[in-house]
N, C-alpha and C positions, 0 to 999 in steps of 0.2 A: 174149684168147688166152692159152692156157698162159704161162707164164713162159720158158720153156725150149720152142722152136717143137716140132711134130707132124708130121713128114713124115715118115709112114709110113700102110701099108696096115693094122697093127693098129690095135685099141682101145687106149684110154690108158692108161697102165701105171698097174699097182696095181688094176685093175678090175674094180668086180663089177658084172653083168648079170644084170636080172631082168626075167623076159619071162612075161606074165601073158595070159590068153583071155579072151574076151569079157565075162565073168562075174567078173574082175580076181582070181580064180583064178591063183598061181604058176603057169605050168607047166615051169620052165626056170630054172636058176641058173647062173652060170656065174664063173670069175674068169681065165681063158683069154683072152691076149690077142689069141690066132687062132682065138677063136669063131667058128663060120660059121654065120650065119643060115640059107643053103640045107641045109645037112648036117642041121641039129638041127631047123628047122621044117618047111618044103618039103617035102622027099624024107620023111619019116616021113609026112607030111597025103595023105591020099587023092585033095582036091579040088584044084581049081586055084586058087581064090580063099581070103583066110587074112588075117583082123582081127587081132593083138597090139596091145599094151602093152608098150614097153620102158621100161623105168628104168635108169641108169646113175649109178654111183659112181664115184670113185676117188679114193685114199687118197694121192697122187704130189703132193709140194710142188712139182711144177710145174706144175700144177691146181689153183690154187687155189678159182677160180668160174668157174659156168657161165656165162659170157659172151658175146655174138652169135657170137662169128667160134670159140669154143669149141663151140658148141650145132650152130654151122653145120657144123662139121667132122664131128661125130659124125655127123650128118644125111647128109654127102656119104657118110661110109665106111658105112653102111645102104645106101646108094642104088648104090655100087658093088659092094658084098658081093653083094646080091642078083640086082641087074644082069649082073652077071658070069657067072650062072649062066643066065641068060635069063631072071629074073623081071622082070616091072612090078611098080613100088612107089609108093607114094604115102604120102605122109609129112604126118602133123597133128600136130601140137605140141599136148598137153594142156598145158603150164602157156606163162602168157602171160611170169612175171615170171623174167628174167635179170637177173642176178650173186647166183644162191644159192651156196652153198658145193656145191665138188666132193664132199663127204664125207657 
């Protein structure tokens, strides 16, 4: 977990987000700690079903690595961001190995 605990509804301070389409195509940067996945993906997309790629950084010495209950967290606040708006989401993890560097 962070060094300094997360309880908050933002993304982790200092943060950048890159959200990429099927084709692993950018289409979205962001370093906005109150990015909203429904505002910027959802509501622009036509359809009702919507594949990304998120990548997440951040540069905050109280993040040092991405570690279970850090990776979890990030995971929770996607699933409520979008939830919130009335999406279903479903969430896969590309990479398997936890404790890389937040940066």
């Amino acid at each position: 977990m962070p060094i300094k605990p997360h309880n908050s509804d933002r993304w982790p301070p200092r943060v950048k987000i890159n959200i990429y389409d099927m084709e692993r195509r950018r289409i979205k940067t962001s370093k906005n700690t109150r990015f909203d996945l429904n505002d910027n993906l959802m509501e622009p997309w036509p359809y009702t079903k919507r594949i990304v790629f998120l990548g997440m950084k951040t540069l905050s010495t109280n993040w040092p690595i991405w570690d279970e209950e850090s990776i979890r967290h990030v995971e929770y606040l996607i699933e409520y961001d979008l939830n919130f708006d009335g999406n279903e989401v479903v969430i896969s993890r590309m990479t398997q190995t936890v404790g890389q560097p937040c940066m």
